[in-house]
C-alpha positions as CSV (number, residue, x, y, z in Angstrom):
1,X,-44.4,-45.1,-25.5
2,X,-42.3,-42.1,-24.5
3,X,-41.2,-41.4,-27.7
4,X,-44.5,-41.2,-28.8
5,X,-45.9,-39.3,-26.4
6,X,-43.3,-36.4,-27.1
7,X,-43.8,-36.7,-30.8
8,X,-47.5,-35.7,-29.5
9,X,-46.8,-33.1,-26.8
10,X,-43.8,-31.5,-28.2
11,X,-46.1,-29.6,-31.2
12,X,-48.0,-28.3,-28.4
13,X,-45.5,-26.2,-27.1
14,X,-42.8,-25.6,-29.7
15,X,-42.8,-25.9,-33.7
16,X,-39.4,-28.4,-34.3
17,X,-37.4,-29.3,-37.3
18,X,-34.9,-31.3,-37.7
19,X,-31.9,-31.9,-40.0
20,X,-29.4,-34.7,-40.4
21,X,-25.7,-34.5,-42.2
22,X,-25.6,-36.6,-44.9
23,X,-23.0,-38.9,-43.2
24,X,-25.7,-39.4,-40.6
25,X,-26.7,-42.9,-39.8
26,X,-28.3,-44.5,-36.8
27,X,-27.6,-47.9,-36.9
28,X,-28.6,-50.5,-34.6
29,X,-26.1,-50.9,-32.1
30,X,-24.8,-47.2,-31.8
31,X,-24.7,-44.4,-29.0
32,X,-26.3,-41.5,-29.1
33,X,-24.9,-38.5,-27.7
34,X,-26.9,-35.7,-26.8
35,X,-26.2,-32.2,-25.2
36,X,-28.3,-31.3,-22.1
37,X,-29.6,-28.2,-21.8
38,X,-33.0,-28.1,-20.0
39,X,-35.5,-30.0,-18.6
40,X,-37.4,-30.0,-21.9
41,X,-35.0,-30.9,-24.1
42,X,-35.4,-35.1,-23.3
43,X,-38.8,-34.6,-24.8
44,X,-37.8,-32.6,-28.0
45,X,-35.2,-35.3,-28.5
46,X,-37.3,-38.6,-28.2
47,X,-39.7,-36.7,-30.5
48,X,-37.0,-35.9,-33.1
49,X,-35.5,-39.8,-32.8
50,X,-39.0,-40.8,-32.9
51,X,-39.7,-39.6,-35.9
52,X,-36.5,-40.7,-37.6
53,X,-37.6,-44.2,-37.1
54,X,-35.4,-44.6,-33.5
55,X,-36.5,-45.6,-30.4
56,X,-33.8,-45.7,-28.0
57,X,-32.9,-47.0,-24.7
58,X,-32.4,-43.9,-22.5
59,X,-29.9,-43.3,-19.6
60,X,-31.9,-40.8,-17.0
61,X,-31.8,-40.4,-13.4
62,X,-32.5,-42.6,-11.1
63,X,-35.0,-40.3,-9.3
64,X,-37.7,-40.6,-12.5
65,X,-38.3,-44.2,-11.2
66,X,-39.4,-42.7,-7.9
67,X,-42.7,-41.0,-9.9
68,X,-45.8,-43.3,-9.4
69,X,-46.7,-44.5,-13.0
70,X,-43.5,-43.1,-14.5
71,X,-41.4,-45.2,-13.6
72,X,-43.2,-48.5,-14.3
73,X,-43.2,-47.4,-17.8
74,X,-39.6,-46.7,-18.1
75,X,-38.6,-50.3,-16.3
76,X,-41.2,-51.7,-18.8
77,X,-40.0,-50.2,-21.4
78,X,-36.1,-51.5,-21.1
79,X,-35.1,-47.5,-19.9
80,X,-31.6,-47.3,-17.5
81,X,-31.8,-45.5,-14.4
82,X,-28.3,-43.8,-13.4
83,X,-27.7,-43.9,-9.5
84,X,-25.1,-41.2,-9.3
85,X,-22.5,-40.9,-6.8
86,X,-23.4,-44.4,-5.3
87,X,-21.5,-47.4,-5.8
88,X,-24.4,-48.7,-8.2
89,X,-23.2,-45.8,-10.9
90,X,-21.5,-48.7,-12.8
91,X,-24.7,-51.0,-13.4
92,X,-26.4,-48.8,-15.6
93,X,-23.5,-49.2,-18.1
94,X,-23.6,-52.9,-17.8
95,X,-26.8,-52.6,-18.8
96,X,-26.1,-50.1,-21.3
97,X,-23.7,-52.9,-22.7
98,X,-26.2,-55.1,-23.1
99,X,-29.3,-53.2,-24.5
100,X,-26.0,-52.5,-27.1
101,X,-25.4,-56.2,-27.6
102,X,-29.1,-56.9,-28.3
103,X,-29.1,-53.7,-30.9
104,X,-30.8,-51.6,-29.4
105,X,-29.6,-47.6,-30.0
106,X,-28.9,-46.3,-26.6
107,X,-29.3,-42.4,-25.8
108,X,-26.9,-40.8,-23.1
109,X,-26.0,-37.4,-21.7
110,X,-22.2,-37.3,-21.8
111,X,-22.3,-34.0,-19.5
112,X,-24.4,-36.1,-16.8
113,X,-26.4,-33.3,-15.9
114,X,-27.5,-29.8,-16.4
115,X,-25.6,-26.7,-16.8
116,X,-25.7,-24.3,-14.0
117,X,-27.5,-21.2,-15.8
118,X,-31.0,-19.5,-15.3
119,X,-31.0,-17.5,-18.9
120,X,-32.1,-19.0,-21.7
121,X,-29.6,-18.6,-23.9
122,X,-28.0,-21.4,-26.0
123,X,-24.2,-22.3,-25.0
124,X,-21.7,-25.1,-26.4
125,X,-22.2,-28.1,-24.2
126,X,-19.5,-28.6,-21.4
127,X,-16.9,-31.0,-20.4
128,X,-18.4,-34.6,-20.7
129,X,-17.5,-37.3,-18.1
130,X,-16.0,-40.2,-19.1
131,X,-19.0,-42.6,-18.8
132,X,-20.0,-42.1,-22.9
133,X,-16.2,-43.2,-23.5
134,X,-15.7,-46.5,-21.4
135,X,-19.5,-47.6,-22.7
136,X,-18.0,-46.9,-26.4
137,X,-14.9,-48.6,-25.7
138,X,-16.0,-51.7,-24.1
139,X,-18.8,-52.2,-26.8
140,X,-17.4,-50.8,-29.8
141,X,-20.5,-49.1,-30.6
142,X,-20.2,-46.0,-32.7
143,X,-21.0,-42.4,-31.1
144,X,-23.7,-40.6,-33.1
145,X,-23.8,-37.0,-32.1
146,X,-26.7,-35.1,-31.5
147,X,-27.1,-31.5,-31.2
148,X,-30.5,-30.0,-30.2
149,X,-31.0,-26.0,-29.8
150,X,-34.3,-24.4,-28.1
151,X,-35.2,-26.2,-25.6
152,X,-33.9,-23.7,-22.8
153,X,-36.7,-21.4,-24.8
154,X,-39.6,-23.9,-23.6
155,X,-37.6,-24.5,-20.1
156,X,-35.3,-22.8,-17.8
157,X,-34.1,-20.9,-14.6
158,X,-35.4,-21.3,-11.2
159,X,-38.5,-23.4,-10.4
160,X,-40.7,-20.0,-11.1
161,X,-39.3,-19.6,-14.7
162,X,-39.6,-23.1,-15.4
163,X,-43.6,-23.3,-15.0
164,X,-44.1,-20.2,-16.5
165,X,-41.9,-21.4,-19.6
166,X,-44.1,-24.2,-19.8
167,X,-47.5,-22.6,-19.6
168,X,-46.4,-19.7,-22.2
169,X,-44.9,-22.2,-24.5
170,X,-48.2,-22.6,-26.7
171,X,-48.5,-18.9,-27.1
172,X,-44.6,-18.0,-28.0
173,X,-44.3,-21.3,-30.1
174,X,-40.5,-21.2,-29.7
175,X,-38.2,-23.1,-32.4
176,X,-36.4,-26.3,-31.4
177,X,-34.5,-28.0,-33.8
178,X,-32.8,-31.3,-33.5
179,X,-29.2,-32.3,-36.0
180,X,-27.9,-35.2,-36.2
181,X,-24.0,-35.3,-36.7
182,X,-22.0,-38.7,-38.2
183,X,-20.8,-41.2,-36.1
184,X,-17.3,-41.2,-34.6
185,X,-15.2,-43.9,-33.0
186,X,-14.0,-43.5,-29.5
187,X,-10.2,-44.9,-29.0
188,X,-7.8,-43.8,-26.7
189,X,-7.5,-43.0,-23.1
190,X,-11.5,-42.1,-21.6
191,X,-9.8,-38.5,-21.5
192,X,-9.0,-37.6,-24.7
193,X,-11.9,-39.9,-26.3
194,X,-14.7,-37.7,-23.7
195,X,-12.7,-34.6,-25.7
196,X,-13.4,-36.4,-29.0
197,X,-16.9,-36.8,-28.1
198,X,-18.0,-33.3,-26.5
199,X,-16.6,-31.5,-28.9
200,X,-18.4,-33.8,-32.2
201,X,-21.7,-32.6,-30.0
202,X,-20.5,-29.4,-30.0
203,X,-20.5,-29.4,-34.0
204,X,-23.9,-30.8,-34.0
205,X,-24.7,-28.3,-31.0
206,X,-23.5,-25.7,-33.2
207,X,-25.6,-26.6,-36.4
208,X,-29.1,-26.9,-34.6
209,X,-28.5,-23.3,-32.7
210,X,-28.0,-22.0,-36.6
211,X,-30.8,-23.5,-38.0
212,X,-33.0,-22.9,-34.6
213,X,-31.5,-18.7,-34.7
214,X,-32.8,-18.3,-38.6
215,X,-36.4,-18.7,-37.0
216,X,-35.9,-16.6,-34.0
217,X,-34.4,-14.1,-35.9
218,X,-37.8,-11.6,-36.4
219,X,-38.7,-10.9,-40.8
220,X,-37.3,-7.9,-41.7
Protein backbone atom coordinates (compact mmCIF):
# COMPACT_ATOMS: atom_id res chain seq x y z
CA UNK A 1 0.00 0.00 0.00
CA UNK A 2 2.77 2.54 0.81
CA UNK A 3 4.56 2.01 -2.03
CA UNK A 4 1.77 2.58 -3.99
CA UNK A 5 0.63 5.48 -2.56
CA UNK A 6 4.03 7.29 -3.22
CA UNK A 7 4.19 5.97 -6.77
CA UNK A 8 0.76 8.19 -6.74
CA UNK A 9 1.69 11.25 -4.65
CA UNK A 10 5.32 11.53 -5.56
CA UNK A 11 4.33 12.95 -9.45
CA UNK A 12 2.42 15.50 -7.60
CA UNK A 13 5.16 17.23 -6.24
CA UNK A 14 8.33 16.34 -8.12
CA UNK A 15 8.98 14.80 -11.78
CA UNK A 16 11.47 11.47 -10.82
CA UNK A 17 13.70 9.31 -12.90
CA UNK A 18 15.42 6.74 -12.16
CA UNK A 19 18.46 4.73 -13.29
CA UNK A 20 20.02 1.44 -12.44
CA UNK A 21 23.87 0.15 -13.15
CA UNK A 22 23.83 -2.68 -15.17
CA UNK A 23 25.20 -4.86 -12.36
CA UNK A 24 22.10 -3.89 -10.50
CA UNK A 25 19.88 -6.57 -9.14
CA UNK A 26 17.34 -6.80 -6.44
CA UNK A 27 16.92 -10.15 -5.52
CA UNK A 28 14.73 -11.62 -3.02
CA UNK A 29 16.51 -11.82 0.08
CA UNK A 30 18.80 -8.65 -0.14
CA UNK A 31 19.31 -5.26 1.78
CA UNK A 32 18.71 -2.21 0.59
CA UNK A 33 20.65 0.65 1.59
CA UNK A 34 19.45 3.94 1.22
CA UNK A 35 20.98 7.47 2.06
CA UNK A 36 18.72 9.80 4.23
CA UNK A 37 18.36 13.06 3.42
CA UNK A 38 14.90 14.49 4.20
CA UNK A 39 11.73 13.86 5.27
CA UNK A 40 10.54 13.26 1.72
CA UNK A 41 12.94 11.19 0.52
CA UNK A 42 11.11 7.68 2.16
CA UNK A 43 8.35 8.47 -0.32
CA UNK A 44 10.55 9.14 -3.52
CA UNK A 45 12.18 5.84 -2.64
CA UNK A 46 9.14 3.47 -2.15
CA UNK A 47 7.92 5.12 -5.37
CA UNK A 48 11.18 4.42 -7.33
CA UNK A 49 11.39 0.51 -5.73
CA UNK A 50 7.80 0.40 -6.48
CA UNK A 51 8.05 0.73 -9.77
CA UNK A 52 10.99 -1.50 -10.24
CA UNK A 53 8.84 -4.36 -9.27
CA UNK A 54 10.01 -4.19 -5.21
CA UNK A 55 8.13 -3.82 -2.36
CA UNK A 56 10.16 -3.86 0.60
CA UNK A 57 9.98 -4.29 4.27
CA UNK A 58 11.04 -0.92 5.76
CA UNK A 59 13.00 -0.08 8.92
CA UNK A 60 11.47 3.48 10.25
CA UNK A 61 10.95 4.87 13.56
CA UNK A 62 9.22 3.70 16.11
CA UNK A 63 7.26 7.04 16.52
CA UNK A 64 5.22 6.41 12.94
CA UNK A 65 3.33 3.65 14.79
CA UNK A 66 2.15 6.34 17.22
CA UNK A 67 0.00 8.09 14.07
CA UNK A 68 -3.75 6.88 14.22
CA UNK A 69 -4.26 4.87 10.97
CA UNK A 70 -0.56 4.92 10.05
CA UNK A 71 0.57 2.76 11.98
CA UNK A 72 -1.99 -0.03 11.66
CA UNK A 73 -1.04 -0.10 8.11
CA UNK A 74 2.62 -0.42 8.54
CA UNK A 75 2.06 -3.42 11.40
CA UNK A 76 -0.28 -4.83 8.71
CA UNK A 77 1.76 -4.58 6.20
CA UNK A 78 4.96 -6.55 7.85
CA UNK A 79 6.93 -2.81 8.27
CA UNK A 80 9.82 -2.79 11.40
CA UNK A 81 9.57 -0.10 13.87
CA UNK A 82 13.20 0.87 15.35
CA UNK A 83 12.97 1.85 19.13
CA UNK A 84 16.23 3.75 19.39
CA UNK A 85 18.23 4.11 22.34
CA UNK A 86 16.07 1.54 24.29
CA UNK A 87 16.93 -1.82 25.06
CA UNK A 88 14.28 -2.99 22.35
CA UNK A 89 16.89 -1.49 19.46
CA UNK A 90 17.89 -5.14 18.82
CA UNK A 91 14.26 -6.64 17.90
CA UNK A 92 13.81 -4.81 14.92
CA UNK A 93 16.81 -6.63 13.48
CA UNK A 94 15.54 -9.97 14.57
CA UNK A 95 12.80 -9.22 12.74
CA UNK A 96 14.75 -7.82 9.93
CA UNK A 97 16.43 -11.45 9.98
CA UNK A 98 13.41 -12.92 9.46
CA UNK A 99 11.37 -10.87 6.89
CA UNK A 100 15.20 -11.82 5.14
CA UNK A 101 14.67 -15.50 5.75
CA UNK A 102 11.11 -15.50 4.22
CA UNK A 103 12.60 -13.28 1.06
CA UNK A 104 11.44 -10.48 1.46
CA UNK A 105 13.94 -7.29 0.29
CA UNK A 106 14.31 -5.19 3.41
CA UNK A 107 15.01 -1.28 3.13
CA UNK A 108 17.26 0.36 5.87
CA UNK A 109 18.81 3.73 6.63
CA UNK A 110 22.49 2.86 7.55
CA UNK A 111 22.96 6.62 8.87
CA UNK A 112 19.86 6.02 11.30
CA UNK A 113 18.65 9.35 11.01
CA UNK A 114 18.88 12.73 9.39
CA UNK A 115 21.66 14.98 8.85
CA UNK A 116 21.80 18.02 10.81
CA UNK A 117 21.34 20.81 7.89
CA UNK A 118 18.54 23.36 7.04
CA UNK A 119 19.84 24.16 3.28
CA UNK A 120 18.81 22.18 0.72
CA UNK A 121 21.73 21.25 -0.78
CA UNK A 122 22.79 17.67 -1.73
CA UNK A 123 25.80 16.24 0.49
CA UNK A 124 27.54 12.57 0.47
CA UNK A 125 25.78 10.57 3.09
CA UNK A 126 27.61 10.36 6.57
CA UNK A 127 29.09 7.81 8.80
CA UNK A 128 26.66 4.74 8.97
CA UNK A 129 26.16 2.84 12.20
CA UNK A 130 26.85 -0.54 12.44
CA UNK A 131 23.19 -1.93 12.45
CA UNK A 132 23.24 -2.49 8.23
CA UNK A 133 26.50 -4.52 8.96
CA UNK A 134 25.63 -7.09 11.83
CA UNK A 135 21.95 -7.59 9.85
CA UNK A 136 24.28 -8.43 6.65
CA UNK A 137 26.50 -10.52 8.48
CA UNK A 138 24.19 -12.61 10.40
CA UNK A 139 21.97 -13.27 7.27
CA UNK A 140 24.24 -13.20 4.53
CA UNK A 141 22.02 -11.09 2.51
CA UNK A 142 23.66 -8.97 -0.10
CA UNK A 143 23.67 -4.98 0.32
CA UNK A 144 22.17 -3.18 -2.64
CA UNK A 145 22.96 0.43 -2.61
CA UNK A 146 20.78 3.02 -3.21
CA UNK A 147 21.44 6.52 -3.92
CA UNK A 148 18.52 9.08 -4.20
CA UNK A 149 19.20 13.03 -4.91
CA UNK A 150 16.37 15.77 -4.63
CA UNK A 151 14.51 15.17 -2.05
CA UNK A 152 15.96 17.95 0.33
CA UNK A 153 14.44 20.16 -2.89
CA UNK A 154 10.75 18.98 -1.91
CA UNK A 155 11.73 18.93 2.00
CA UNK A 156 13.97 20.62 4.37
CA UNK A 157 15.06 23.09 7.19
CA UNK A 158 13.12 24.04 10.14
CA UNK A 159 9.42 23.14 10.59
CA UNK A 160 8.56 26.56 8.60
CA UNK A 161 10.67 25.52 5.41
CA UNK A 162 9.44 22.14 5.50
CA UNK A 163 5.56 23.05 4.87
CA UNK A 164 6.33 25.61 2.59
CA UNK A 165 8.61 23.05 0.63
CA UNK A 166 5.71 20.89 0.50
CA UNK A 167 3.05 23.29 -0.63
CA UNK A 168 5.40 24.92 -3.42
CA UNK A 169 6.47 21.54 -4.56
CA UNK A 170 3.73 21.32 -7.45
CA UNK A 171 4.62 24.62 -8.77
CA UNK A 172 8.67 24.23 -8.80
CA UNK A 173 8.33 20.54 -9.88
CA UNK A 174 11.85 19.77 -8.49
CA UNK A 175 13.92 16.63 -9.97
CA UNK A 176 14.38 13.56 -7.80
CA UNK A 177 16.15 10.81 -9.14
CA UNK A 178 16.60 7.42 -7.61
CA UNK A 179 20.11 4.94 -8.76
CA UNK A 180 20.46 1.83 -7.93
CA UNK A 181 24.20 0.67 -7.34
CA UNK A 182 25.27 -3.42 -7.46
CA UNK A 183 25.21 -5.41 -4.60
CA UNK A 184 28.20 -5.82 -2.21
CA UNK A 185 29.00 -8.36 0.47
CA UNK A 186 29.62 -7.16 4.01
CA UNK A 187 32.62 -9.29 5.76
CA UNK A 188 34.74 -8.19 8.28
CA UNK A 189 34.66 -6.39 11.57
CA UNK A 190 30.87 -4.12 11.67
CA UNK A 191 33.58 -1.26 11.37
CA UNK A 192 35.24 -1.56 8.37
CA UNK A 193 32.08 -3.44 6.71
CA UNK A 194 29.62 0.06 7.85
CA UNK A 195 32.89 1.85 5.82
CA UNK A 196 32.32 -0.64 2.88
CA UNK A 197 28.72 0.14 2.97
CA UNK A 198 28.52 4.09 3.28
CA UNK A 199 30.82 4.64 1.02
CA UNK A 200 28.98 1.98 -1.98
CA UNK A 201 25.87 4.59 -1.10
CA UNK A 202 28.00 7.28 -1.59
CA UNK A 203 28.72 6.02 -5.29
CA UNK A 204 25.16 5.63 -5.84
CA UNK A 205 24.59 9.00 -3.88
CA UNK A 206 26.95 10.46 -6.23
CA UNK A 207 25.36 9.11 -9.56
CA UNK A 208 21.62 10.25 -8.68
CA UNK A 209 22.95 14.01 -7.66
CA UNK A 210 24.51 13.91 -11.46
CA UNK A 211 21.73 12.78 -13.13
CA UNK A 212 19.28 14.90 -10.71
CA UNK A 213 21.98 18.37 -11.38
CA UNK A 214 21.61 17.88 -15.42
CA UNK A 215 17.87 18.89 -14.85
CA UNK A 216 18.34 21.58 -12.37
CA UNK A 217 20.95 22.98 -14.38
CA UNK A 218 18.59 25.92 -16.32
CA UNK A 219 18.81 25.49 -20.86
CA UNK A 220 21.21 27.65 -22.06
Amino acid sequence: MLGRIATTVVPLFGTLTISTDARAELAPGSIVAANHTSLADPAVVLAALHRLGVRPVVLATAGLWRIPGLGRALEREGHIPVHRGTRRAAESLDAAAQALASGRLVLIYGEGGLPHRRDAGEAAPGTFRSGLARLAQATGAPVVPLGQAGARRLSSGNSAKQLAGILTAPLRRPALHVHVGPPVRLTGDPGPASATAQQAVAAAWRQAAEHAAERWRPAR
